[in-house]
OpenMM code with the backbone's topology and positions (N, CA, C; nanometers):
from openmm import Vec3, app, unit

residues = "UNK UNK UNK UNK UNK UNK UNK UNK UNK UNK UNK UNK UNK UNK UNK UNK UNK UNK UNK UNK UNK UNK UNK UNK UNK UNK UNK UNK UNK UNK UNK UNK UNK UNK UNK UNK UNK UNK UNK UNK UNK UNK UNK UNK UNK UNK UNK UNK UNK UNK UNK UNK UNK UNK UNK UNK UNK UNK UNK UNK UNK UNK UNK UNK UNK UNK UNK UNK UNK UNK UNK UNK UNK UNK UNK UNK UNK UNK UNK UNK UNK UNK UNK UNK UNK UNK UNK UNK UNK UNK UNK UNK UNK UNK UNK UNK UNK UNK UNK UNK UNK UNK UNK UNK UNK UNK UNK UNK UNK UNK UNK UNK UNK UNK UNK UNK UNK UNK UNK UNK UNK UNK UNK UNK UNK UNK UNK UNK UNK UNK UNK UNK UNK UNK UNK UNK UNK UNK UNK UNK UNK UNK UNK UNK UNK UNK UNK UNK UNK UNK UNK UNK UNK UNK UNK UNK UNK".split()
positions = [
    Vec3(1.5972, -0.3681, -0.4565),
    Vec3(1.4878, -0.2826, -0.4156),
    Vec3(1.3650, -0.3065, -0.5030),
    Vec3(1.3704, -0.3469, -0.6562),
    Vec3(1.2532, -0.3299, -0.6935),
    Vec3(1.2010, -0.4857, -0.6778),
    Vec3(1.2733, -0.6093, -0.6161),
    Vec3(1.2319, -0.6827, -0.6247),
    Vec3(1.1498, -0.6886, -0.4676),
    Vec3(1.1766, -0.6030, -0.3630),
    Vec3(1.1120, -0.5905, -0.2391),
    Vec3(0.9788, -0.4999, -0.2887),
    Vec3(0.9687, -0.4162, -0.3672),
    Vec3(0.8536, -0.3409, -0.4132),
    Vec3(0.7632, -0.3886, -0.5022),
    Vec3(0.8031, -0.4313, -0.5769),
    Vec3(0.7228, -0.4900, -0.7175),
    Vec3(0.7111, -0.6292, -0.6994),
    Vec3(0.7794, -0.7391, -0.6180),
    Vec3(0.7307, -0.8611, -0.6320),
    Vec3(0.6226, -0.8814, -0.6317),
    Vec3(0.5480, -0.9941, -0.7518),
    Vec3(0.3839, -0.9682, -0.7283),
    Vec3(0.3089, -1.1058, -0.6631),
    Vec3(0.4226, -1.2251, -0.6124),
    Vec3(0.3838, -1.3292, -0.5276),
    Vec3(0.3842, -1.4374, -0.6548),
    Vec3(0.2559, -1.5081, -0.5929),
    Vec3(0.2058, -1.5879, -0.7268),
    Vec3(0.1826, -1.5162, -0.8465),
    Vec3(0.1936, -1.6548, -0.9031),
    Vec3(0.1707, -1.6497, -1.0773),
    Vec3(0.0733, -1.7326, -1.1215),
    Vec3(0.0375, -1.8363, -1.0354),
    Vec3(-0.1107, -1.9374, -1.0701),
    Vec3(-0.2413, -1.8209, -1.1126),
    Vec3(-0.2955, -1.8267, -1.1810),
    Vec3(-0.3726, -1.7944, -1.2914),
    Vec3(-0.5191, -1.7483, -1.1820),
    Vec3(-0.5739, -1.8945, -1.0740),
    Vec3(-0.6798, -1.9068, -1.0221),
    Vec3(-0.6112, -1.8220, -0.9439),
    Vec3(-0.5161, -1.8398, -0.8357),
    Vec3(-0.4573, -1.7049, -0.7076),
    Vec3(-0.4359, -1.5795, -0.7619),
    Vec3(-0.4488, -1.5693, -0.8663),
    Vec3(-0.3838, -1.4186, -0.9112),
    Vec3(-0.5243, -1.3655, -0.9345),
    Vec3(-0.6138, -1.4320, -0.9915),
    Vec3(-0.7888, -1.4127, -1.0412),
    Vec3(-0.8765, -1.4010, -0.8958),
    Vec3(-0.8047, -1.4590, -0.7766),
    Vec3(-0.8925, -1.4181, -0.6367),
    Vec3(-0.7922, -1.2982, -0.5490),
    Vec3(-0.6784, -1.2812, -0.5666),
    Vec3(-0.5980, -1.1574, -0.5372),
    Vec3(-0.6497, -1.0810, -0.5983),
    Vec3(-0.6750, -1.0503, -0.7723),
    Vec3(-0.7306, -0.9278, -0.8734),
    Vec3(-0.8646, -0.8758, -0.7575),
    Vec3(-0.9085, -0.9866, -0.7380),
    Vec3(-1.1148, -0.9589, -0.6829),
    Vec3(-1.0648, -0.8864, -0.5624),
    Vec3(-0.9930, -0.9609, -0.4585),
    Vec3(-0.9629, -0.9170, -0.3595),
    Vec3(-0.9006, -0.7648, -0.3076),
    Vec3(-0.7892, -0.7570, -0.4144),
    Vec3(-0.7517, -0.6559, -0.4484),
    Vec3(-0.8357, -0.5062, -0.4962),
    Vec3(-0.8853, -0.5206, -0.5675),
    Vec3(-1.0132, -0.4215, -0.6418),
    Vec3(-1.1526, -0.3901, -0.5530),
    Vec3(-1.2158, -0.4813, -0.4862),
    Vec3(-1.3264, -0.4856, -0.3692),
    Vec3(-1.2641, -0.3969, -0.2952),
    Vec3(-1.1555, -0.4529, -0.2285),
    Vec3(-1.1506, -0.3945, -0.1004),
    Vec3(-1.0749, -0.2278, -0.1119),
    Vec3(-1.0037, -0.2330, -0.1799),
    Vec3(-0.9126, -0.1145, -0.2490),
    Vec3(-1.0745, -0.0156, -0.2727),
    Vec3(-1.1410, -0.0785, -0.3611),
    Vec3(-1.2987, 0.0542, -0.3818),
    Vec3(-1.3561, 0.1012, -0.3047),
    Vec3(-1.3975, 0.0267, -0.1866),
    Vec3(-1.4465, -0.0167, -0.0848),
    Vec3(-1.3330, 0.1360, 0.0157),
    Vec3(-1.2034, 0.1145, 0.0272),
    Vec3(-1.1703, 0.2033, 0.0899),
    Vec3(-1.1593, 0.3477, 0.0406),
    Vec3(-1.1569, 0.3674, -0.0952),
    Vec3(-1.1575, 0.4726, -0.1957),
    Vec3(-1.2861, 0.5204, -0.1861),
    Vec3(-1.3760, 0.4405, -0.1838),
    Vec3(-1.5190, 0.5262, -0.2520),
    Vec3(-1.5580, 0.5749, -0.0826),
    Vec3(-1.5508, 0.4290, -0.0117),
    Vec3(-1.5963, 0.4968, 0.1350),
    Vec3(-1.5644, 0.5832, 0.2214),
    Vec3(-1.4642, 0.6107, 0.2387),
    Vec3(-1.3701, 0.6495, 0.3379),
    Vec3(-1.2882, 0.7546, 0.2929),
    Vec3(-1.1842, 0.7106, 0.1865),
    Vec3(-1.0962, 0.8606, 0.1115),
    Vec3(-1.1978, 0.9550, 0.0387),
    Vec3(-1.2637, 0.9338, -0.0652),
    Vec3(-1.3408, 1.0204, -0.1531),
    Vec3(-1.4134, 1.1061, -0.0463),
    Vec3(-1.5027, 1.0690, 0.0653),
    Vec3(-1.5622, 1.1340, 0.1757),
    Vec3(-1.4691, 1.2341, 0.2687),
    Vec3(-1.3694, 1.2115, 0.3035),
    Vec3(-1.2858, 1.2979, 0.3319),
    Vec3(-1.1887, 1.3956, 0.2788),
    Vec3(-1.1914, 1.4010, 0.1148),
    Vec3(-1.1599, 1.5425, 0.0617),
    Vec3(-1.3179, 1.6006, -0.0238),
    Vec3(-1.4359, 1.5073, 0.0286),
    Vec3(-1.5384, 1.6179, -0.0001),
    Vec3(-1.5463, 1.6816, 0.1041),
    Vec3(-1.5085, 1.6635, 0.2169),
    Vec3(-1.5341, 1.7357, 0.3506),
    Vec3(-1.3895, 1.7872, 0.3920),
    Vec3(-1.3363, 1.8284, 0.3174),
    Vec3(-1.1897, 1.8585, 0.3745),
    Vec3(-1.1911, 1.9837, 0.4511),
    Vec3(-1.2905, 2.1029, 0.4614),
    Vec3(-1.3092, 2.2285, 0.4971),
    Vec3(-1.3866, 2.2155, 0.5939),
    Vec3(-1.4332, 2.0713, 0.6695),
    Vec3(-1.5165, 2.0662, 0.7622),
    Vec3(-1.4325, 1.9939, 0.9163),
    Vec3(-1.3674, 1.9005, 0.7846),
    Vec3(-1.2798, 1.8035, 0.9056),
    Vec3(-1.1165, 1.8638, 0.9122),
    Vec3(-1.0525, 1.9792, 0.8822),
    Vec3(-0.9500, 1.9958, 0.9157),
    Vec3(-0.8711, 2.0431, 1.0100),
    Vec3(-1.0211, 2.0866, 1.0642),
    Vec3(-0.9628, 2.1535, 1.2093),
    Vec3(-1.0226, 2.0475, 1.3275),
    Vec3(-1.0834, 1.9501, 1.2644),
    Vec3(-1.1272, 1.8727, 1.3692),
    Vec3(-1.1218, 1.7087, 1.4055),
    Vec3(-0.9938, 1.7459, 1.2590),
    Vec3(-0.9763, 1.5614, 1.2132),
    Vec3(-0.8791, 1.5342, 1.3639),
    Vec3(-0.9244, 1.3753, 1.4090),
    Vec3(-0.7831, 1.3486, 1.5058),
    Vec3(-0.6880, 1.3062, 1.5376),
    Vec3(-0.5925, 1.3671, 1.6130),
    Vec3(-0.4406, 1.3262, 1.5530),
    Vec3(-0.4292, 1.2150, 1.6722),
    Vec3(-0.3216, 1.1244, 1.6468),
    Vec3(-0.2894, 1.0179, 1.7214),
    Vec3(-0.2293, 1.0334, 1.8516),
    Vec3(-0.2228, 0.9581, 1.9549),
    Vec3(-0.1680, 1.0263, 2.1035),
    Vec3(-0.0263, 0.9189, 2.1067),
    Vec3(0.0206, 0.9092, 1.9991),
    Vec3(0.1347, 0.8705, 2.0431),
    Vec3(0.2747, 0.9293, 1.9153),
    Vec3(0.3652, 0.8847, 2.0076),
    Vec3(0.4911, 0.9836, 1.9155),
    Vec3(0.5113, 0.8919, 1.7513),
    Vec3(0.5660, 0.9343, 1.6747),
    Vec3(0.5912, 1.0681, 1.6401),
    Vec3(0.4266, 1.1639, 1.6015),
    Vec3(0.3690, 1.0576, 1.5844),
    Vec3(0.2791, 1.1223, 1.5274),
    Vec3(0.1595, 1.2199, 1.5942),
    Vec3(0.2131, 1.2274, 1.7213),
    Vec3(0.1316, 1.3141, 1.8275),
    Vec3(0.1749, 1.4557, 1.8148),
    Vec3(0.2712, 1.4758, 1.7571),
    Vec3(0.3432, 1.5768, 1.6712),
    Vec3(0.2992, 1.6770, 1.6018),
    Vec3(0.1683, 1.5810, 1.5215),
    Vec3(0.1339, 1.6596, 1.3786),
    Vec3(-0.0015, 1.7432, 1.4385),
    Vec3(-0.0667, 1.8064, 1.3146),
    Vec3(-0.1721, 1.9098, 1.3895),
    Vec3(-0.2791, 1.7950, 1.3036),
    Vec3(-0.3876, 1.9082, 1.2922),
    Vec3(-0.5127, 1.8418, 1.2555),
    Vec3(-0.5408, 1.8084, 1.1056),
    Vec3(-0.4503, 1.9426, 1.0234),
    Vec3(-0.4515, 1.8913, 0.9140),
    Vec3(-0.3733, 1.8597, 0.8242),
    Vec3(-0.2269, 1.7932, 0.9200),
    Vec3(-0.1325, 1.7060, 0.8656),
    Vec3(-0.1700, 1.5601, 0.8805),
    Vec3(-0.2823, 1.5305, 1.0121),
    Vec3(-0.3336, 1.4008, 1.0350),
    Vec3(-0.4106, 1.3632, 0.9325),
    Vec3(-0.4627, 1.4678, 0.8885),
    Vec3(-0.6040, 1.4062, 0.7639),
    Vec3(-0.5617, 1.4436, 0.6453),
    Vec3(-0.4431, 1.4617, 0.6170),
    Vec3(-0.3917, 1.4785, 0.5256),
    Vec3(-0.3075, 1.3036, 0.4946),
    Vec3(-0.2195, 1.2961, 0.5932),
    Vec3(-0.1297, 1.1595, 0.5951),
    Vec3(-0.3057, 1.0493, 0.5926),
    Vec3(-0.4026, 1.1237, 0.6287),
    Vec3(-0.5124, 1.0012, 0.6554),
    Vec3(-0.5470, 0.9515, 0.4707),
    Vec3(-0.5771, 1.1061, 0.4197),
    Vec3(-0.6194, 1.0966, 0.3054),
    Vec3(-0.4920, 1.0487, 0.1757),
    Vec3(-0.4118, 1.0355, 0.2227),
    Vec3(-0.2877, 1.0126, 0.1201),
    Vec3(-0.3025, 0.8266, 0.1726),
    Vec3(-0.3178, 0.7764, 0.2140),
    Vec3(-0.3669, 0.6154, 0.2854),
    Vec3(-0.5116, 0.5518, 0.1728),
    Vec3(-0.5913, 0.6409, 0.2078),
    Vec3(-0.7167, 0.6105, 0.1924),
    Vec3(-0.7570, 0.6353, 0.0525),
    Vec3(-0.6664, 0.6998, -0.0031),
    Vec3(-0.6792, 0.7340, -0.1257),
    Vec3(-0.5633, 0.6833, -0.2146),
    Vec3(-0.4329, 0.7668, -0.2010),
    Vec3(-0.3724, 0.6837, -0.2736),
    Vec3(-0.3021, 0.5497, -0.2816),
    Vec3(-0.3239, 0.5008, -0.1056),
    Vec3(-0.2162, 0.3646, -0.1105),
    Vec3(-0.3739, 0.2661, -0.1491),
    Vec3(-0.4692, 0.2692, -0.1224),
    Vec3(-0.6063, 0.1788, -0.2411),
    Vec3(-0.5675, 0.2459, -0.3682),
    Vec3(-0.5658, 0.3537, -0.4369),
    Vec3(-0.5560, 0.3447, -0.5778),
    Vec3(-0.4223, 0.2498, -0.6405),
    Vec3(-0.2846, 0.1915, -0.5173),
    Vec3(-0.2159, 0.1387, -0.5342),
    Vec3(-0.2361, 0.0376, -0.5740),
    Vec3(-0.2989, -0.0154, -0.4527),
    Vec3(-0.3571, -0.1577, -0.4576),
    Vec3(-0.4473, -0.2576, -0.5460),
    Vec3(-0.5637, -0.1588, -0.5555),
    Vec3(-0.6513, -0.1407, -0.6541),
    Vec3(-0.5720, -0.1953, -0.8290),
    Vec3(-0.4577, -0.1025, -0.8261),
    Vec3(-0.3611, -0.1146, -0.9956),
    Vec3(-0.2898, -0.2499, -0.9547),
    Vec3(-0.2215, -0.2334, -0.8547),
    Vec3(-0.1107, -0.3714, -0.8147),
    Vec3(0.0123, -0.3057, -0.8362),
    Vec3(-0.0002, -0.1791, -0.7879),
    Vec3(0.1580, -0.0961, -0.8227),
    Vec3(0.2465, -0.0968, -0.6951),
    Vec3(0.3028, -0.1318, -0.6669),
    Vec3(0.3887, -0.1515, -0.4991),
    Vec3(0.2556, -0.1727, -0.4412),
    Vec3(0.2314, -0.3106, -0.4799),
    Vec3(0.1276, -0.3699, -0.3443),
    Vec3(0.1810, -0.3848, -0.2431),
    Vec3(0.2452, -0.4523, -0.1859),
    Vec3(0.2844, -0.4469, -0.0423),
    Vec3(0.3018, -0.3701, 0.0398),
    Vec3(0.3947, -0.2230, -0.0217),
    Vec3(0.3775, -0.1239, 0.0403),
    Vec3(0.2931, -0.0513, 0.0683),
    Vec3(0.2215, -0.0517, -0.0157),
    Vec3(0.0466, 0.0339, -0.0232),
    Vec3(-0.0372, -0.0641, 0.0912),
    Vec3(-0.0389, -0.1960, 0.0829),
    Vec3(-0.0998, -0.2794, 0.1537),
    Vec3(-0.0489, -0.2404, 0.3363),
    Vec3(0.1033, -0.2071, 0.3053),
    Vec3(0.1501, -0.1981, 0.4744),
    Vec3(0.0681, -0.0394, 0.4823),
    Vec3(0.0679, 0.0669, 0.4752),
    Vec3(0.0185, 0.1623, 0.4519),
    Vec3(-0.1281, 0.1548, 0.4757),
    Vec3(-0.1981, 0.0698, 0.3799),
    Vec3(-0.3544, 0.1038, 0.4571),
    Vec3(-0.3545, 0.0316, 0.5647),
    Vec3(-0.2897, -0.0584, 0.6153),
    Vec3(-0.2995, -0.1820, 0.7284),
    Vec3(-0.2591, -0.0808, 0.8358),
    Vec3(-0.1593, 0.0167, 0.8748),
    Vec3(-0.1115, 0.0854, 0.9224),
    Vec3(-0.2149, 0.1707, 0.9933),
    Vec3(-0.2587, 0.2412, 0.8872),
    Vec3(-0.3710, 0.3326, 0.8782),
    Vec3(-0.5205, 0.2784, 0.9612),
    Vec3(-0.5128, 0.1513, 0.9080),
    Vec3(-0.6388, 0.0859, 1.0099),
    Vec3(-0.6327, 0.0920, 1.1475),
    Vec3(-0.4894, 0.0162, 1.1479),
    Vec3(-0.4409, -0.0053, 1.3099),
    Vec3(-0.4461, 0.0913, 1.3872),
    Vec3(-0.3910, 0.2508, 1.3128),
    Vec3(-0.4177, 0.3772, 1.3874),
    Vec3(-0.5497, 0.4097, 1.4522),
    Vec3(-0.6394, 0.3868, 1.3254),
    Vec3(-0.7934, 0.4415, 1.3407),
    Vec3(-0.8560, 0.3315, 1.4844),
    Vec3(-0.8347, 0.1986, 1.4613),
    Vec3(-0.8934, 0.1207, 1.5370),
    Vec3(-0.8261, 0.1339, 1.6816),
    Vec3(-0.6862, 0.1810, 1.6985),
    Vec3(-0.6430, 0.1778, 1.8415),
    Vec3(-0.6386, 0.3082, 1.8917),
    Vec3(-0.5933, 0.3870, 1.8079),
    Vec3(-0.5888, 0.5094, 1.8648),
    Vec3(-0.6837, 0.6105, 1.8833),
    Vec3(-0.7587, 0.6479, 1.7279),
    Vec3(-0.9148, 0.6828, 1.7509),
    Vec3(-1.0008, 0.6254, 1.8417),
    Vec3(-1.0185, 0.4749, 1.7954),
    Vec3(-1.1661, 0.4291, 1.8380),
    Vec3(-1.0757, 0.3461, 1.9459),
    Vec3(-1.0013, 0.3728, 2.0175),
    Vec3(-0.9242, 0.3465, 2.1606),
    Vec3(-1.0064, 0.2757, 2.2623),
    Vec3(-1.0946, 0.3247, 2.2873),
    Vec3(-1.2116, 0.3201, 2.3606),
    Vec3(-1.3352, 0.2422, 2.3401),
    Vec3(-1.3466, 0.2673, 2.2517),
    Vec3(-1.4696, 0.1837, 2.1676),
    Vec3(-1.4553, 0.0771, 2.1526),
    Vec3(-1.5852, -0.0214, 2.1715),
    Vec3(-1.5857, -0.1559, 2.1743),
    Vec3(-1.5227, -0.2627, 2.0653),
    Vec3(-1.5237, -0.3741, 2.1158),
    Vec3(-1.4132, -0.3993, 1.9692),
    Vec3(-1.5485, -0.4473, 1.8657),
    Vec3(-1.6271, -0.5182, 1.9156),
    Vec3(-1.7940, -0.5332, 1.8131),
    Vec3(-1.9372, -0.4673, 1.8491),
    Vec3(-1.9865, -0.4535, 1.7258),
    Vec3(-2.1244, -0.3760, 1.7208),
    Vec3(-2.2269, -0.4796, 1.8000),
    Vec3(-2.2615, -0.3937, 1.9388),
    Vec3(-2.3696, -0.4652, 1.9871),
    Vec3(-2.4480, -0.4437, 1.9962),
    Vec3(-2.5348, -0.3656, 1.8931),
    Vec3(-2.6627, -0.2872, 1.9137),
    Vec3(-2.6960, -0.1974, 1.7504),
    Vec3(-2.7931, -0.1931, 1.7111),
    Vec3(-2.7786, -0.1606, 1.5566),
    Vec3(-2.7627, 0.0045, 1.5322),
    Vec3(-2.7659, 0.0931, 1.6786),
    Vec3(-2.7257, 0.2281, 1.6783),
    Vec3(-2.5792, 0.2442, 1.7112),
    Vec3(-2.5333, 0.1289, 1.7639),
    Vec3(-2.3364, 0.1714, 1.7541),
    Vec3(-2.2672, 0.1188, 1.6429),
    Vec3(-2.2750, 0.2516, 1.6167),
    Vec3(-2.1636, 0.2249, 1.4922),
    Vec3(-1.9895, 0.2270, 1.5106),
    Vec3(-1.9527, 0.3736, 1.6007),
    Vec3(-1.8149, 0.3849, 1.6628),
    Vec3(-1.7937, 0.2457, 1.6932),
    Vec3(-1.6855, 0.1943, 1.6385),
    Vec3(-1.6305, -0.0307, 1.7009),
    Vec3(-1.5264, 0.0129, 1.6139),
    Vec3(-1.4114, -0.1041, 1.6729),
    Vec3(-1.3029, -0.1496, 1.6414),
    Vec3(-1.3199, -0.2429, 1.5086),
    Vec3(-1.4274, -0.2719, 1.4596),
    Vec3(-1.4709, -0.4273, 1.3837),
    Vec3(-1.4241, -0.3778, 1.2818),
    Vec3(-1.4923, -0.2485, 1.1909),
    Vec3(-1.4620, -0.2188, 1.0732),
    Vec3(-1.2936, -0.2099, 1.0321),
    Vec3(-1.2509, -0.1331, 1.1096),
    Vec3(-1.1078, -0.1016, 1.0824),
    Vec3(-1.0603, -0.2325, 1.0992),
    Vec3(-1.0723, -0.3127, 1.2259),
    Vec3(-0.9550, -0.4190, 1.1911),
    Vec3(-1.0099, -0.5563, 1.0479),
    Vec3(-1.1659, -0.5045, 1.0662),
    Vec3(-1.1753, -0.5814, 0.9323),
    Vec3(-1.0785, -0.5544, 0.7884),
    Vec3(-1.0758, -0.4239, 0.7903),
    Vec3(-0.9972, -0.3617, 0.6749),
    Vec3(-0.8326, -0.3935, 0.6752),
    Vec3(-0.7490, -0.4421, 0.8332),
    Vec3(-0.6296, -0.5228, 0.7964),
    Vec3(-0.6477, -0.6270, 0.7956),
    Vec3(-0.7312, -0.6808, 0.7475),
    Vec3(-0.7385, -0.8813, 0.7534),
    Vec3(-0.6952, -0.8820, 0.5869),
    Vec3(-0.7541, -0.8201, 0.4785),
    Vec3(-0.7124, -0.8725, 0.3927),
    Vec3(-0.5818, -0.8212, 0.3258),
    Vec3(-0.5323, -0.7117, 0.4313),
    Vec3(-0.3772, -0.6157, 0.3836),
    Vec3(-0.2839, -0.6583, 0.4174),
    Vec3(-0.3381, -0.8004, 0.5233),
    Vec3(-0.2259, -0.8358, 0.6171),
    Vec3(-0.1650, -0.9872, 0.4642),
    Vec3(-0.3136, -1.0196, 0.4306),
    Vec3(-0.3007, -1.1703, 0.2960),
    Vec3(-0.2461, -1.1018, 0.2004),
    Vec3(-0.2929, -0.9315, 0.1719),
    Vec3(-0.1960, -0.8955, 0.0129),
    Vec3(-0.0634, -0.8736, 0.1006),
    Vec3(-0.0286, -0.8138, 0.1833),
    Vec3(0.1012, -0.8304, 0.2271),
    Vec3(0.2014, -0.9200, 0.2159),
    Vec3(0.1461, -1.0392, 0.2891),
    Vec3(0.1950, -1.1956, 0.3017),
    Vec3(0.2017, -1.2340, 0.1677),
    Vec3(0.1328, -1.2120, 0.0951),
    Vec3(0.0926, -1.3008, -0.0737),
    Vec3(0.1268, -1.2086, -0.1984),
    Vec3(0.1371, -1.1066, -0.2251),
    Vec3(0.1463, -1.0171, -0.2644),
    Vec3(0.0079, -1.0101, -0.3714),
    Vec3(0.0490, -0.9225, -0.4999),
    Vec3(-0.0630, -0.8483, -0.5630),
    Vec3(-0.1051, -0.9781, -0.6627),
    Vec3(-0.0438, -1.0796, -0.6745),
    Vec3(-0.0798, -1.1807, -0.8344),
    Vec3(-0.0221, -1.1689, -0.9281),
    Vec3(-0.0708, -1.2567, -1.0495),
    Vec3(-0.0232, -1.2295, -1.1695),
    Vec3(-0.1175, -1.1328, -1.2302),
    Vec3(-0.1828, -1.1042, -1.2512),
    Vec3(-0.2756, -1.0119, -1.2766),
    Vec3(-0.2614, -0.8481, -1.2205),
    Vec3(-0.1187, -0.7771, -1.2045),
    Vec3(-0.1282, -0.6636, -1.1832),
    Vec3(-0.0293, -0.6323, -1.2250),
    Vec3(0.0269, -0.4322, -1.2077),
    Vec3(0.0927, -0.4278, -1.2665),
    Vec3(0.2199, -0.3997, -1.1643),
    Vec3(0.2776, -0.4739, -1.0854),
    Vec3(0.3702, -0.5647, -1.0046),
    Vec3(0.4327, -0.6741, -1.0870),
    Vec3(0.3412, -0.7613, -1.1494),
    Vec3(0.3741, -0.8649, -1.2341),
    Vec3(0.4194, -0.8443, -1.3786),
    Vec3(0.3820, -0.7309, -1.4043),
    Vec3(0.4176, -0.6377, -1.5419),
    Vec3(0.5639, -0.6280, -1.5396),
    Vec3(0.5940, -0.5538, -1.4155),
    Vec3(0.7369, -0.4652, -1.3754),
    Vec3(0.8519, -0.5775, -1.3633),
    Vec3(0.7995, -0.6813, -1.3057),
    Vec3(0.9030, -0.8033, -1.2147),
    Vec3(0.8568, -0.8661, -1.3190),
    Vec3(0.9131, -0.9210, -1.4021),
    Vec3(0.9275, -1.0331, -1.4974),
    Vec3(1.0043, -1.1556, -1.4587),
    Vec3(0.9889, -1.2281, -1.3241),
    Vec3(1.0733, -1.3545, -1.2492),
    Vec3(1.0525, -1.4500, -1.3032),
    Vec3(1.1129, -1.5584, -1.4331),
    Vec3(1.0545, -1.6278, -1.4535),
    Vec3(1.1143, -1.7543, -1.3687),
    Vec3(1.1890, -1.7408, -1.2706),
    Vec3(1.2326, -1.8621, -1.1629),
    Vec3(1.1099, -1.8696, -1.0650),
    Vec3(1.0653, -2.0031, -1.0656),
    Vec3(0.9675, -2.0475, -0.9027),
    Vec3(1.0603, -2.0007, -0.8025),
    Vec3(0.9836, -1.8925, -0.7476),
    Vec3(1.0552, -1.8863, -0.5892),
    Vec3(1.0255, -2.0171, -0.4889),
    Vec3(1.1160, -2.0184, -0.4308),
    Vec3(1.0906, -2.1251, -0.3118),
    Vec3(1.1393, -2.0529, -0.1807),
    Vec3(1.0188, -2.0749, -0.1022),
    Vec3(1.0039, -1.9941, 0.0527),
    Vec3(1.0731, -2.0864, 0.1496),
] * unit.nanometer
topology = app.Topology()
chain = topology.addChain("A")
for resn in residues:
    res = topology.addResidue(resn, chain)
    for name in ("N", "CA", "C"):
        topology.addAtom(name, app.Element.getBySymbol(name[0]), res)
């Protein structure tokens, strides 16, 4: 189990130094934008956050949705961000995208064609392109994944 959680992929020095960047950008990027904004507004959006139209999660109310939203957006990037169960944190915000982009913005175009639409599919699935590479690749040598898992055998895939 901790080698399915904590594996941190590579160990090359240069891949672990563009995973760290990769890792930290995009992880802030979802923290500062997206989570931090939704528990300053938590008394605005809880009765009006929206829940998904499919099972199980068609289930929950409004502010179990933006709750499971804000536990994504907040803590699986502060995961990522450290390199603490990257992968899982990585499946988690990737998850979270996929929701927002199919189920929210369902409807909505998949690109911005006009500089007043903002509602698009683009952003969110932009946000699993690089969860899908920490997924696949994991966190580097440079986190603390690589701390925990001390492998000193070359894996071979």
């Amino acid at each position: 189990m901790k080698k399915f959680f904590f594996d941190c992929g590579t160990r090359d020095a240069t891949a672990s130094l563009g995973f760290l960047a990769l890792r930290v950008m995009v992880g802030l990027m979802m923290l500062i934008g997206h989570g931090i904004p939704k528990i300053k507004n938590y008394q605005v959006n809880k009765s009006l956050f929206p829940v998904p139209d499919f099972l199980p999660f068609s289930l929950l109310d409004h502010r179990m949705s933006l709750n499971l939203c804000i536990a994504a957006e907040v803590g699986a990037a502060l995961m990522v961000i450290l390199g603490f169960a990257t992968r899982p944190a990585a499946f988690i915000l990737a998850f979270t995208m996929v929701v927002a982009a199919f189920s929210y913005l369902g409807a909505a175009p998949w690109f911005q064609s006009s500089p007043t639409l903002v509602e698009t599919k683009e952003l969110a699935v932009l946000y699993v392109i690089p969860m899908i590479a920490i997924i696949l690749a994991g966190a580097g040598g440079y986190s603390l994944d690589a701390a925990l898992c001390k492998d000193s055998k070359r894996r071979r895939w």
